[in-house]
C-alpha positions in Angstrom: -25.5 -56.1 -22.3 -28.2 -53.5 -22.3 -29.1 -51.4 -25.3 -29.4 -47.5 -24.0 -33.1 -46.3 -25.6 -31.8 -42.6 -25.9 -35.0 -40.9 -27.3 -33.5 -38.0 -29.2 -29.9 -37.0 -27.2 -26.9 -38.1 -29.7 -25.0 -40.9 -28.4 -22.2 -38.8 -27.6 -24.6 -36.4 -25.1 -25.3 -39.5 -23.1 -23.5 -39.1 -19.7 -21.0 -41.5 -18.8 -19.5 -42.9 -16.1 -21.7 -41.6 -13.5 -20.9 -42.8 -9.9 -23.0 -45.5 -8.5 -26.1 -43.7 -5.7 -25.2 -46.7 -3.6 -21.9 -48.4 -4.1 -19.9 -45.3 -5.9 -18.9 -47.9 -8.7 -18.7 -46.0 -11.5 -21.7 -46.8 -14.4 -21.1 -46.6 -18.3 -24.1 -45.4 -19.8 -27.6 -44.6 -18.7 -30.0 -47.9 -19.2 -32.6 -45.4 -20.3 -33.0 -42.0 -21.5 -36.7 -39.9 -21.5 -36.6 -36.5 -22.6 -39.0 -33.2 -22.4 -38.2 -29.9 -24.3 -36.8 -28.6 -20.8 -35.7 -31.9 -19.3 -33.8 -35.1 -19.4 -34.1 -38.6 -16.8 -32.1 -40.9 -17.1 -32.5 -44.5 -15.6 -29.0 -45.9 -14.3 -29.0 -49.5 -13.1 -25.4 -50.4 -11.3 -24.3 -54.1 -12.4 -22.3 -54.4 -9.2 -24.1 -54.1 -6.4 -27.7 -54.3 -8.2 -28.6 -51.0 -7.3 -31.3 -48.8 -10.0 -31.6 -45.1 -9.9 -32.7 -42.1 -11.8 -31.3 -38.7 -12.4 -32.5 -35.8 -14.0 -31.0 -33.1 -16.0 -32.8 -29.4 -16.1 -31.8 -27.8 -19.4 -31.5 -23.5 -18.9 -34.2 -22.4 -20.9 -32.3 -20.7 -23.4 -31.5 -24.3 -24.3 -34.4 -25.2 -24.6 -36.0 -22.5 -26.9 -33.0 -23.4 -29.2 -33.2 -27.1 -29.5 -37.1 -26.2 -30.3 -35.8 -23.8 -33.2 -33.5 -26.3 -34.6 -36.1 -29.1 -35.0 
């Protein structure tokens, strides 16, 4: 088992399930999480066909200003 490096996201922010890019089997967690004060990758690897790939989330920047102000 893998332990998910989330940076600063609560566990409960990490996406879950998120379809395999290559097999559509679904995932559990992210393997690992990097994050920017507008962004967020996150580095899937799929334990059924072997398959690793990276997504990326682009926060509004409203959001971003936010989680700035509450740090």
């Amino acid at each position: 088992m893998t332990a998910i490096q989330s940076g600063g996201l609560p566990r409960f922010e990490l996406p879950r399930h998120n379809p395999c890019a290559q097999c559509g089997e679904p995932i559990a967690a992210p393997e690992w999480v990097e994050e920017s004060s507008s962004s967020a990758a996150f580095l899937w690897h799929c334990w059924a066909c072997g398959y690793k790939f990276e997504s990326v989330a682009v926060f509004r920047a409203e959001e971003a200003i936010s989680a700035r102000l509450a740090a």
